[in-house]
N, C-alpha and C positions, 0 to 999 in steps of 0.2 A: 432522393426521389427515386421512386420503383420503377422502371419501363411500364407499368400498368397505368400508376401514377401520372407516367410522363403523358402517355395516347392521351387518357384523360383530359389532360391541361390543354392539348392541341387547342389550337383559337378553328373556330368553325369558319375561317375566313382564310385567303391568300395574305401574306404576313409581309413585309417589307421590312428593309435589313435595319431598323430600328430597332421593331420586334426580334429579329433574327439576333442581336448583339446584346439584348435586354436576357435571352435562355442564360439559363445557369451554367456557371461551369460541372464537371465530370458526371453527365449524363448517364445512365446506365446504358444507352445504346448511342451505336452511331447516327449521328442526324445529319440531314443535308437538304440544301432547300432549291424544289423545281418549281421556278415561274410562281414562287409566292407559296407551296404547299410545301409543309415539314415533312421529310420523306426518315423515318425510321425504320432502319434496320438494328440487325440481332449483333451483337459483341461477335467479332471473328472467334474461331478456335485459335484454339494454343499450337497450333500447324500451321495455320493460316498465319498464323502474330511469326511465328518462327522466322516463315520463310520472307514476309516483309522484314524481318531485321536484317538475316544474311543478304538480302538486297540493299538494303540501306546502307550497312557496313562498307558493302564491299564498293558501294558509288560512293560513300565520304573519304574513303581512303584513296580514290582516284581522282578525285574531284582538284580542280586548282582552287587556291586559298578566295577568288571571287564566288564561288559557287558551295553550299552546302545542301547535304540532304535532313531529311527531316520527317517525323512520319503523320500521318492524318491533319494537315493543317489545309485551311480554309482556304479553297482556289475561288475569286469573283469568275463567276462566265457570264454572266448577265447581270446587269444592275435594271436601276427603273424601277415601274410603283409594284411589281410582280417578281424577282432577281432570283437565280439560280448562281445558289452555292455551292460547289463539289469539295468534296473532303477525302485526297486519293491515297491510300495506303502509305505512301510514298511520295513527295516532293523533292523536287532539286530545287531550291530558287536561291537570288541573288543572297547572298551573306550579308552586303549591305542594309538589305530589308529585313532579316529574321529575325532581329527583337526589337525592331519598332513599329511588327503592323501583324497585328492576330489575322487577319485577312490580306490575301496575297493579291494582287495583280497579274493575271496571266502573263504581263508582259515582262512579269520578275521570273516566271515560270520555265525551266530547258526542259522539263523531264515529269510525267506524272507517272504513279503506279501502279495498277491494281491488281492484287492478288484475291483469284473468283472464289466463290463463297457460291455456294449452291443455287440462293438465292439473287446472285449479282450477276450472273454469266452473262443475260443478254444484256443489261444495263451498263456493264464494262465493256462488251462486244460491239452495241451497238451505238446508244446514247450519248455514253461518255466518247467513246471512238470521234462521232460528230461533233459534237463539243468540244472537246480538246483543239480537234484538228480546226474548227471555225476560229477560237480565240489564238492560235496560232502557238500550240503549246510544241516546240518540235522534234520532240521524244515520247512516245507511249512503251510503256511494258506493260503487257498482258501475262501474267504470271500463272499457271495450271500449278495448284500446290500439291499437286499428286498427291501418292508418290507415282510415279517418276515426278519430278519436276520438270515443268517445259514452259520456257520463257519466250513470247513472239515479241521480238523486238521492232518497232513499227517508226522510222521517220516523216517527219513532213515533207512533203512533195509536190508543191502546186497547190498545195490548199488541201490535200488531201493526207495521206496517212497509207504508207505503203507498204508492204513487211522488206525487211532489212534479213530478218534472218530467224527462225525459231529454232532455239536453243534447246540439247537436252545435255547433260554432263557438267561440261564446260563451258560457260557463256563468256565470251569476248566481246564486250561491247563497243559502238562506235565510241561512247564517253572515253573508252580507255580501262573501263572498268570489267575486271574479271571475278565472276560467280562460280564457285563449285557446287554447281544445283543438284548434287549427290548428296550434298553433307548433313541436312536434315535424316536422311534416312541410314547414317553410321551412326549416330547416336542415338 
């Protein structure tokens, strides 16, 4: 199915995760679903895929054997006859849960990740920011794919979402996990 294709097919109505779980799999775009409306975006750049993977990598190799990472899978933030599904660059969740649930539970969730895309900035800034922090997700990375690279590492704090530290070079994270957010741009 073409991304043209896909708008096309959009149902003229708010969808509930019946419909949401009925889409087909390898979409030409990224989908994600607000309060019941299919939200499509554009396939990241080959920069943007890049620098999610040196993130991923370097959180599975830090990670304890309960915890893996994992890229674009399906965060519930809201359920009900309207549900918002996020699908973050980047997930941490329980290892227990990773192949027996296409859709995660916030509460399996440590860590979500978004690397901005021209068209995401305020929606990873803003939206997802609040959302995360309401389901109680208690790690954000806000990722600037440069180049430079600059990583704001943001924990939960009260309900909220605080900055922790924004990284350029060398990112040492509370997980444990170390980024060399240079290395996209030596090769």
């Amino acid at each position: 199915m073409s991304a043209e294709a896909l708008v096309r097919a959009l149902p003229p109505h708010p969808i509930g995760l019946e419909e949401w779980d009925a889409l087909p799999e390898g979409l030409p775009a990224k989908v994600e679903l607000l309060e019941g409306v299919l939200m499509v975006w554009s396939r990241p750049s080959a920069r943007h895929q890049r620098v999610a993977v040196l993130v991923m990598n370097a959180l599975a190799a830090a990670l304890p054997p309960e915890w893996c990472a994992v890229p674009e899978l399906d965060v519930l933030i809201e359920g009900g006859p309207t549900p918002t599904v996020r699908a973050p660059d980047v997930v941490v969740i329980r290892t227990a849960t990773a192949d027996h649930r296409t859709r995660q539970d916030p509460a399996d969730v440590l860590l979500a990740v978004e690397v901005q895309s021209p068209g995401s900035r305020r929606t990873d800034r803003v939206a997802k920011l609040a959302e995360y922090a309401e389901v109680g997700i208690a790690h954000y990375l806000l990722v600037e794919p440069g180049p430079p690279v600059v990583l704001t590492e943001l924990v939960l704090d009260g309900g909220s979402y605080r900055v922790r530290a924004e990284h350029r070079g060398t990112a040492e994270l509370a997980l444990g996990a170390t980024i060399d957010l240079d290395a996209p741009d030596r090769t």
